[in-house]
VEXDREN-229086 format. One record per atom (N, C-alpha, C, O): residue number from 1; residue in one letter; atom name; x, y, z. Coordinates in Angstrom, 1 decimal. Atoms other than C-alpha are relative to their C-alpha. Layout:
// residues N
R    nr   rest   atom        x        y        z
R   NUM      a     CA        X        Y        Z
...
***
This chain:
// residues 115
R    nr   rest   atom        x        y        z
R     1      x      N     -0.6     -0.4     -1.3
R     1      x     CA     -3.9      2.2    -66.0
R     1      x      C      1.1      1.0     -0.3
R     1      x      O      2.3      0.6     -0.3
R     2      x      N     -1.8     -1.1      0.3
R     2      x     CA     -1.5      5.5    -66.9
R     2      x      C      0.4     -0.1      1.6
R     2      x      O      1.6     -0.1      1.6
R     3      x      N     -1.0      0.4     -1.0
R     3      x     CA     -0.5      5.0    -63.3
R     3      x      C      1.1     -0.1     -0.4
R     3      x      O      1.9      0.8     -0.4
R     4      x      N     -0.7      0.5      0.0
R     4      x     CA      1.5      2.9    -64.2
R     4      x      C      1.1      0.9     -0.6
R     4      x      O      2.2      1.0      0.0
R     5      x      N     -1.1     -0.9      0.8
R     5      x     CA      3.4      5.4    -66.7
R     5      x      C      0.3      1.1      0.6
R     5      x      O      1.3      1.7      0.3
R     6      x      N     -0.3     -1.2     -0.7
R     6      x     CA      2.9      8.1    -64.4
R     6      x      C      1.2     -0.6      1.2
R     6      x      O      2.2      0.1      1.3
R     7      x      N     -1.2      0.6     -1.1
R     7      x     CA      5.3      6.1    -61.6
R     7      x      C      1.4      0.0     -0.8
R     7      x      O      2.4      0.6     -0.4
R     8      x      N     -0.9      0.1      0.6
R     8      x     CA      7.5      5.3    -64.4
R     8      x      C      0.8      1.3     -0.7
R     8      x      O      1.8      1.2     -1.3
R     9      x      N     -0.8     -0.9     -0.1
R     9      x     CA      8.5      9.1    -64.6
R     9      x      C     -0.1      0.2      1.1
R     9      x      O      0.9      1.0      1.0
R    10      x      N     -0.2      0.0     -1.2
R    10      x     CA      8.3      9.4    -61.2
R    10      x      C      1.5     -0.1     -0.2
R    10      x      O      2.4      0.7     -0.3
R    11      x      N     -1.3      0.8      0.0
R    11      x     CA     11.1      7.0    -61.3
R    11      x      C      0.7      0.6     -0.6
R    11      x      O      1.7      0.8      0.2
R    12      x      N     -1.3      0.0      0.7
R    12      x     CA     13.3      8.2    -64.0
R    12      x      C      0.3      1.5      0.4
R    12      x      O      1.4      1.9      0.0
R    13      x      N     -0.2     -1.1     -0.7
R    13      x     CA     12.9     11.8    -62.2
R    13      x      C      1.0     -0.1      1.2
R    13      x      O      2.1      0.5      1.3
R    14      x      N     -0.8      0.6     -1.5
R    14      x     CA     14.3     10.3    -58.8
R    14      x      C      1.5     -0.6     -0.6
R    14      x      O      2.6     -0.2     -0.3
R    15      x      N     -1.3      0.4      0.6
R    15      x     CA     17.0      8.3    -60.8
R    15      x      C      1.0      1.3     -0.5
R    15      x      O      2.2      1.4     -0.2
R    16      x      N     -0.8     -1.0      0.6
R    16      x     CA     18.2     11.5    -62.7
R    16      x      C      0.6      0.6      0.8
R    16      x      O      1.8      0.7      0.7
R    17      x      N     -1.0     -0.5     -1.3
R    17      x     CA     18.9     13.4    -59.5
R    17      x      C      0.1     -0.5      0.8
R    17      x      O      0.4      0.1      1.8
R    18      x      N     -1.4      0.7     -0.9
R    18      x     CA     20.4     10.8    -57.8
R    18      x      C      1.5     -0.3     -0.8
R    18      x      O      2.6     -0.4     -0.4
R    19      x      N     -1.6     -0.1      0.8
R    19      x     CA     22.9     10.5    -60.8
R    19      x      C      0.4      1.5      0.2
R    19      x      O      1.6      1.7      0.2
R    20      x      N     -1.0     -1.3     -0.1
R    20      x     CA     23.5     14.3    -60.4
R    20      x      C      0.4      0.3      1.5
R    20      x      O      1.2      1.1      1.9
R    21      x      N      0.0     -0.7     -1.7
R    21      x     CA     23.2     14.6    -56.8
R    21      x      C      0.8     -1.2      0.7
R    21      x      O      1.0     -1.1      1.9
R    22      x      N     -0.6      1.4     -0.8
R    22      x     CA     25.1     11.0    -55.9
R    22      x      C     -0.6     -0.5      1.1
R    22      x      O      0.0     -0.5      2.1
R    23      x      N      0.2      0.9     -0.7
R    23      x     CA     23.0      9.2    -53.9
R    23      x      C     -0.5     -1.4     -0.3
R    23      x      O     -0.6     -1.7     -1.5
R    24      x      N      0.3      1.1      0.2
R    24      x     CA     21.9      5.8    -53.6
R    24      x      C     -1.1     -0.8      0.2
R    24      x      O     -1.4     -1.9     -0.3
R    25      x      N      1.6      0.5      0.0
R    25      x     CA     18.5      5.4    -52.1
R    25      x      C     -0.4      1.0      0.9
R    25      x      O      0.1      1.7      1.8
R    26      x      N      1.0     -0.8     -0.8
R    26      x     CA     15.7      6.9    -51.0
R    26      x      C     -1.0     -0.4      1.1
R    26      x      O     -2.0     -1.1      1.2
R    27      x      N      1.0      0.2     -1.6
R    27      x     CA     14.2      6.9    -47.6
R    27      x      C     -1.6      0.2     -0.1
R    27      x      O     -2.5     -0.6      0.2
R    28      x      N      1.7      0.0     -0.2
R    28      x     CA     10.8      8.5    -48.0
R    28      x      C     -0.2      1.3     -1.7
R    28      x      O      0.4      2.3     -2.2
R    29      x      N      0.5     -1.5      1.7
R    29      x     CA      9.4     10.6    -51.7
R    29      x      C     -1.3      0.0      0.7
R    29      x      O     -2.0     -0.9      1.2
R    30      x      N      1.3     -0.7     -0.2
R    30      x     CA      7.0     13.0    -50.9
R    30      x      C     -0.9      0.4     -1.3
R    30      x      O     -0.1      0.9     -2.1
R    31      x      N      0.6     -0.5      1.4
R    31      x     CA      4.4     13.8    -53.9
R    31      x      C     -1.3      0.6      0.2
R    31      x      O     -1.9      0.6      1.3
R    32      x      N      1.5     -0.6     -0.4
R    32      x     CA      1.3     15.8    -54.5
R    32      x      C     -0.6      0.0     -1.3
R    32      x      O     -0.3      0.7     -2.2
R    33      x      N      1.2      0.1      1.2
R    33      x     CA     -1.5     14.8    -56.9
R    33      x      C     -1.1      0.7      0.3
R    33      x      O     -1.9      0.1      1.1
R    34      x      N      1.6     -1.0      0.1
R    34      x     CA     -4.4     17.1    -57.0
R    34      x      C     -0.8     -0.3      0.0
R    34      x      O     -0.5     -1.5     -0.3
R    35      x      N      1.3      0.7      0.0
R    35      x     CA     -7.8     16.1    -56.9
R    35      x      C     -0.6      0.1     -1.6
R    35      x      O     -1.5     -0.6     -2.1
R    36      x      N      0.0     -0.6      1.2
R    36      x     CA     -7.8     17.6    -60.2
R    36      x      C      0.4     -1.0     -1.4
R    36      x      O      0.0     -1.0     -2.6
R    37      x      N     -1.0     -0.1      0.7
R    37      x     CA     -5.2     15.8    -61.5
R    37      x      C     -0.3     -1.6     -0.9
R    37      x      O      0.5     -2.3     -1.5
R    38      x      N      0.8      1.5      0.8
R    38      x     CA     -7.3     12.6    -63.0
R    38      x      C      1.2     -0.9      0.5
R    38      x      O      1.6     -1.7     -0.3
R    39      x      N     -0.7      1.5     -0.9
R    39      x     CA     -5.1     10.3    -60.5
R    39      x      C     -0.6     -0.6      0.4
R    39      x      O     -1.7     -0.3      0.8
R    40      x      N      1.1      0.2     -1.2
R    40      x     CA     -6.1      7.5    -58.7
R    40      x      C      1.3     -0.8      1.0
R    40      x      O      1.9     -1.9      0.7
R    41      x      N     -0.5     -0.4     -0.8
R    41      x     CA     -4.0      7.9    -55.6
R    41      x      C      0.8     -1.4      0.2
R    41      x      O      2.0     -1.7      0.3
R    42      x      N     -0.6      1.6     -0.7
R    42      x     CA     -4.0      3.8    -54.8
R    42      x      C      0.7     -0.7     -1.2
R    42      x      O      1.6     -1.5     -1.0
R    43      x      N     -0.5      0.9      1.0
R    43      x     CA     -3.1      2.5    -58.2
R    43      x      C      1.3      1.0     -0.2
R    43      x      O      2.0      0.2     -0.8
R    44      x      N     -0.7     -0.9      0.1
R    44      x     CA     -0.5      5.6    -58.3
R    44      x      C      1.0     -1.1      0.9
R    44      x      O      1.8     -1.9      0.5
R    45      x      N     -1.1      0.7     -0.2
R    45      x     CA      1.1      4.1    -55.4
R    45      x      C     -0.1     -1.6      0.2
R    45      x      O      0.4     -2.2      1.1
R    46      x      N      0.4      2.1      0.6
R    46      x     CA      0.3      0.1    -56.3
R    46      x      C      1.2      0.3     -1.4
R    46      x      O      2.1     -0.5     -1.2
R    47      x      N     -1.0     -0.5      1.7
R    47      x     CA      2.6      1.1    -59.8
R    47      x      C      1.4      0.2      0.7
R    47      x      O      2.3     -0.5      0.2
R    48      x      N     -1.0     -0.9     -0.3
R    48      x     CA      5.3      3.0    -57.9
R    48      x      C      0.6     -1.5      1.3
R    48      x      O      1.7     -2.0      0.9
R    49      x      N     -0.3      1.3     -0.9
R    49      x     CA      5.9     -0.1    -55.1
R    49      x      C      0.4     -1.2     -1.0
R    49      x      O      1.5     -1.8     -1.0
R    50      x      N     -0.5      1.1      1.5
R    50      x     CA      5.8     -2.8    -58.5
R    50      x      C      1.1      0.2     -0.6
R    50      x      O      1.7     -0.8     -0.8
R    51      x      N     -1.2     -0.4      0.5
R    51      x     CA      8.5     -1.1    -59.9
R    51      x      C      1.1      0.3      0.6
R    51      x      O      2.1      0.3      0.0
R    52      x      N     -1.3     -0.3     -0.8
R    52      x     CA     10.7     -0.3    -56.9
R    52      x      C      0.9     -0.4     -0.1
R    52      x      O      1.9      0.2     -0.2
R    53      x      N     -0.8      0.8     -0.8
R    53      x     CA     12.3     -2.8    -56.1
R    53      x      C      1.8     -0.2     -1.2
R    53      x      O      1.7     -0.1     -2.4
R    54      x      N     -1.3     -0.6      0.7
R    54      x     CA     16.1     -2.5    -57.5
R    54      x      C      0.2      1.2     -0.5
R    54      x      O      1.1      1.3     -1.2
R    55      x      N     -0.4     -1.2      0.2
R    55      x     CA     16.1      0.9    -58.0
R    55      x      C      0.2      1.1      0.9
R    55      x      O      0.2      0.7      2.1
R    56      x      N     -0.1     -0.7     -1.5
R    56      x     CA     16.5      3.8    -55.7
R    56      x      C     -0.7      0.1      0.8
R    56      x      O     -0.5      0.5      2.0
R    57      x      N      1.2     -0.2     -1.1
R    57      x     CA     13.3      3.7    -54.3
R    57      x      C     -0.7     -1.2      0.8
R    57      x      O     -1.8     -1.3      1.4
R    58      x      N      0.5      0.9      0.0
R    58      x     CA     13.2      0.6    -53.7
R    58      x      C      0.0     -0.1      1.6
R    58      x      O      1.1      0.1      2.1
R    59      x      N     -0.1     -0.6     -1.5
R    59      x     CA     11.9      0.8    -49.4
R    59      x      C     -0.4      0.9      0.2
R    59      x      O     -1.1      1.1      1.2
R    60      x      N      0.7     -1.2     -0.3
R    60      x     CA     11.3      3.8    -49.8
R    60      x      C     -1.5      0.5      0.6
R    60      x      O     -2.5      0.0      0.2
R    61      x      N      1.3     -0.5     -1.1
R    61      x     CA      8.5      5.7    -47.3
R    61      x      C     -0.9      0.9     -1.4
R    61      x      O     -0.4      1.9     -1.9
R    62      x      N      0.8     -0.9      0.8
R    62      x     CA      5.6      7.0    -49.9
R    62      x      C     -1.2      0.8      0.3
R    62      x      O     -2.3      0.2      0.4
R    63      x      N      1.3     -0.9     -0.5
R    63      x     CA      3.4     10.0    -49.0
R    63      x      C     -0.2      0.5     -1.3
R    63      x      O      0.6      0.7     -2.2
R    64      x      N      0.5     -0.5      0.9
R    64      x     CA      1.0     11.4    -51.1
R    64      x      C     -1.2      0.8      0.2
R    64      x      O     -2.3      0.3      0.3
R    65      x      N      1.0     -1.5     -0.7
R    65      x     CA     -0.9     14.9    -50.4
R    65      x      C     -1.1      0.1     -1.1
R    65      x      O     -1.1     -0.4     -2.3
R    66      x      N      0.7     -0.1      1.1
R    66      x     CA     -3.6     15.6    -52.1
R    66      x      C     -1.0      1.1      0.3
R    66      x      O     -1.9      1.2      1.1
R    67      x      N      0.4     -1.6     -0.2
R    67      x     CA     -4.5     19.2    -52.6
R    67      x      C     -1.9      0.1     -0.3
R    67      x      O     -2.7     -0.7     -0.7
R    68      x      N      1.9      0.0      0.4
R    68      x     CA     -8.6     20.3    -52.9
R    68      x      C      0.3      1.0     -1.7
R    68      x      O      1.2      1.7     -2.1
R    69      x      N      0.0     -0.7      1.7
R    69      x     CA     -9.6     21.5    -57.0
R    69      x      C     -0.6      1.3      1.0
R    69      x      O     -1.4      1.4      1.9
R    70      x      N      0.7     -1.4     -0.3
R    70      x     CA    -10.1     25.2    -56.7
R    70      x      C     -0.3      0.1     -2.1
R    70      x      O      0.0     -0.4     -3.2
R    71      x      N     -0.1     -0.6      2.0
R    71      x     CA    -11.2     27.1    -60.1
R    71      x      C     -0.7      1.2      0.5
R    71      x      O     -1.2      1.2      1.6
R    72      x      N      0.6     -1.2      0.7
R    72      x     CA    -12.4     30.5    -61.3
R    72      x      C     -1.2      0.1     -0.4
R    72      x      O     -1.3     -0.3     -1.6
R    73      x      N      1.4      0.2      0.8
R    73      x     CA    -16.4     30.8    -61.9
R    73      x      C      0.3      1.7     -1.0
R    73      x      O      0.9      2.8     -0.9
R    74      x      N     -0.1     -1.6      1.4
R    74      x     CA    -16.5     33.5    -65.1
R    74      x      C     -1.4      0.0      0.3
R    74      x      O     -1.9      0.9     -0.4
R    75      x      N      1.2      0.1     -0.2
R    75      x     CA    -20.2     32.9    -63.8
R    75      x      C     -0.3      1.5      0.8
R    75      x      O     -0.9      2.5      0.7
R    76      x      N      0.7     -1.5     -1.5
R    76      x     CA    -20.0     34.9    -60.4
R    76      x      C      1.3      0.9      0.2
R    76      x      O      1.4      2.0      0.7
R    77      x      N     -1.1     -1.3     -0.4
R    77      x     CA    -16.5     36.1    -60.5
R    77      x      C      0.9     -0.6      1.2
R    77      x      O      2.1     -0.2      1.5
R    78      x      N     -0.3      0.5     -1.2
R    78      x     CA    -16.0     33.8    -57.4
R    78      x      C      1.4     -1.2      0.0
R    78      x      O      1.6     -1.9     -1.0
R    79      x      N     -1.2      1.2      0.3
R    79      x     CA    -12.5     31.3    -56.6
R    79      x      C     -1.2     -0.6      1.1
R    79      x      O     -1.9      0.0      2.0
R    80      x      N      0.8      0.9     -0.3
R    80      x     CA    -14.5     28.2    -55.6
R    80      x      C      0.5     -1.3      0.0
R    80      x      O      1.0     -1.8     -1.0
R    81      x      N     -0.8      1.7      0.2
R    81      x     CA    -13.4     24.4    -54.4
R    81      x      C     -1.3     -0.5     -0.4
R    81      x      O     -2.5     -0.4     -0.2
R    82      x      N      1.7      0.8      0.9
R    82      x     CA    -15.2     22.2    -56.7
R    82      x      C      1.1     -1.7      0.4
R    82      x      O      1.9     -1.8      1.4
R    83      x      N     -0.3      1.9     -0.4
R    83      x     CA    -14.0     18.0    -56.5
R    83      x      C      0.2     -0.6     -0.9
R    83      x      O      0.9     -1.6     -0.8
R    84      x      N     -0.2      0.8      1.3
R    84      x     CA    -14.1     17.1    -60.3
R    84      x      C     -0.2      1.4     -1.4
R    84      x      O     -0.7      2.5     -1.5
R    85      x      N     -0.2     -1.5      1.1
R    85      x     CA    -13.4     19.0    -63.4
R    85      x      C     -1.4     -0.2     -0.1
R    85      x      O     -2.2     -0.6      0.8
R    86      x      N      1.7     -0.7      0.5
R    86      x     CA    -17.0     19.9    -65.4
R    86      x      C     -1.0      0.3      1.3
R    86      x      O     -2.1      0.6      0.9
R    87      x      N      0.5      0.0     -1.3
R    87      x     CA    -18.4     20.2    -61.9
R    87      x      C     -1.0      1.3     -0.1
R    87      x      O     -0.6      2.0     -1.0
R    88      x      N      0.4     -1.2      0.2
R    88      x     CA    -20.7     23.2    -61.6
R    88      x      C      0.6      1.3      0.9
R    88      x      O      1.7      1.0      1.2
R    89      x      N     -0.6     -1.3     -0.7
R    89      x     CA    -19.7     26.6    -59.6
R    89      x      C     -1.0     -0.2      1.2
R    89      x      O     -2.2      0.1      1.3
R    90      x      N      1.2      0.1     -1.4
R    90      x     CA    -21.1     25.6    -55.8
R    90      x      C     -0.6      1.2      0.5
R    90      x      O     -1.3      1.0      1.5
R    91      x      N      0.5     -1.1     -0.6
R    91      x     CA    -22.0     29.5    -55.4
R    91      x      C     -1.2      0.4     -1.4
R    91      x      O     -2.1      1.2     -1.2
R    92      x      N      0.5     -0.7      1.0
R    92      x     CA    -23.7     30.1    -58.7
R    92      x      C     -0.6     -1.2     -1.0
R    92      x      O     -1.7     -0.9     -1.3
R    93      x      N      0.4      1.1      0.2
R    93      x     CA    -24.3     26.8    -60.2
R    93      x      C      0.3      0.6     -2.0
R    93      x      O     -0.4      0.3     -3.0
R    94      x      N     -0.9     -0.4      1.4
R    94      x     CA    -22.3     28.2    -63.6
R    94      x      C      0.8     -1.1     -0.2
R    94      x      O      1.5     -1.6      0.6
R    95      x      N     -1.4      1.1      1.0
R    95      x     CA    -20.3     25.6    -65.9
R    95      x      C      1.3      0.5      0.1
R    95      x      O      2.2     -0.1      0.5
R    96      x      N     -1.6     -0.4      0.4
R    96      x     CA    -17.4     28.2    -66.7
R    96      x      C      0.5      0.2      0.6
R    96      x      O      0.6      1.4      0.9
R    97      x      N     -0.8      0.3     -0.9
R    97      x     CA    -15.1     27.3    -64.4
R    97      x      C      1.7      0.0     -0.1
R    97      x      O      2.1     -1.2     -0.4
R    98      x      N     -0.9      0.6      0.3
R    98      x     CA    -11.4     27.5    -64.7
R    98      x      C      1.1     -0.5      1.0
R    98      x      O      1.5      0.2      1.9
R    99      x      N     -0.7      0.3     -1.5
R    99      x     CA     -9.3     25.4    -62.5
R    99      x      C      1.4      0.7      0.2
R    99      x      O      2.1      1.3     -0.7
R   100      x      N     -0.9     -1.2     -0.9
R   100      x     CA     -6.7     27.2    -60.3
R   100      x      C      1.0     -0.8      0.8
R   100      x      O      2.2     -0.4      1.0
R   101      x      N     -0.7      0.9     -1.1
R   101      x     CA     -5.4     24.3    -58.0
R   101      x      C     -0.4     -1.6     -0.4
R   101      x      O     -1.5     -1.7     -1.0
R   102      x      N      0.1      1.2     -0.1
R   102      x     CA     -5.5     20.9    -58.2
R   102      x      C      0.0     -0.8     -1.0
R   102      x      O     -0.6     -1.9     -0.9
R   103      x      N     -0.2      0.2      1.0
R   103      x     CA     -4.4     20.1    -61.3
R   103      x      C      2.1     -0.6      0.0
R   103      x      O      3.0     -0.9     -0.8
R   104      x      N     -2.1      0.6     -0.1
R   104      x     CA     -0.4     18.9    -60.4
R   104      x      C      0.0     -0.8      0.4
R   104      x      O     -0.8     -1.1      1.3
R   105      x      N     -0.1      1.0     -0.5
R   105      x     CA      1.1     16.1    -60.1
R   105      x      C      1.7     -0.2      0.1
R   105      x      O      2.4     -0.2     -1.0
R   106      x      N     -1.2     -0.9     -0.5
R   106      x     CA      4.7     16.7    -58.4
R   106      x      C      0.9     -0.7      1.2
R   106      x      O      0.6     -1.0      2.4
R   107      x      N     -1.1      0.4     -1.3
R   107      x     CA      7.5     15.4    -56.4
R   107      x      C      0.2      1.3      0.8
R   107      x      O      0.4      2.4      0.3
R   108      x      N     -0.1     -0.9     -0.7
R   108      x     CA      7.6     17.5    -53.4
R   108      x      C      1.5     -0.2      0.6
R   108      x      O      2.4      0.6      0.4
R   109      x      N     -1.2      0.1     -1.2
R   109      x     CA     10.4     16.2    -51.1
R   109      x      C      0.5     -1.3     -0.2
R   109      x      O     -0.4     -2.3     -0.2
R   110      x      N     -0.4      1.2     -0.2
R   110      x     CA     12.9     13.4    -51.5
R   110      x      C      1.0      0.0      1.6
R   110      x      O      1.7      1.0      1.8
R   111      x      N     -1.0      0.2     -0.7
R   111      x     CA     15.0     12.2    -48.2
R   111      x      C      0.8     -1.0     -0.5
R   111      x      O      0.3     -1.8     -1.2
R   112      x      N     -0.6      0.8      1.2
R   112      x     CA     17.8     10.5    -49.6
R   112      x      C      1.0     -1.0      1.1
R   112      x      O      0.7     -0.9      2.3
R   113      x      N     -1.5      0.5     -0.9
R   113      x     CA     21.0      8.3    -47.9
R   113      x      C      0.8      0.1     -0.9
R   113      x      O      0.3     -0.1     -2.0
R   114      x      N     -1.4      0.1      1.2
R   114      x     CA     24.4      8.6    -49.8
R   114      x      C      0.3     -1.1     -0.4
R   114      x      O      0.5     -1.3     -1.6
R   115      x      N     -0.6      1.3      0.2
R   115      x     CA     25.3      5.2    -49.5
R   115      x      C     -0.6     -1.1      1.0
R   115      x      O     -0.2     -2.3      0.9
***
């Protein structure tokens, strides 16, 4: 389960700029994992909830967007939403695909309280 280690920089992301930024907890982290992005969305936030608790995020509101995979066919020339990497090109039915979108995995938006 890299979840688990993927939360655990989450975390020390959020911790760092609240040591630079002084606050003390977080209301709601926004994130965005890609369809791309070999996440799995529930164990992402199941990981990120287990570990909360005493640290800034601990309460915290967690959303999590989840963009569609685009890629590049070198087939037809075409930008094309595909759903999983090796996938084929839905206009041309070409392998050589390179993805374009849906490959991040990213804190978008923290709301914070000072104190």
């Amino acid at each position: 389960m890299h979840e688990l280690s993927l939360a655990g920089g989450i975390l020390r992301i959020v911790e760092d700029v609240a040591r630079r930024d002084a606050f003390t907890r977080v209301e709601k982290l926004c994130l965005e994992a890609g369809a791309l992005a070999a996440v799995d969305v529930a164990a992402l936030r199941f990981a990120l909830e287990a570990i909360s608790p005493g640290t800034v995020l601990e309460g915290a509101e967690l959303e999590i967007s989840r963009p569609t995979g685009r890629a590049f066919c070198f087939g037809c020339g075409e930008s094309v939403q595909i759903d999983a990497l090796g996938s084929a090109c839905p206009a041309c039915g070409a392998y050589r695909l390179q993805p374009t979108q849906g490959m991040e995995l990213r804190v978008l938006e923290l709301r914070v309280r000072d104190h």
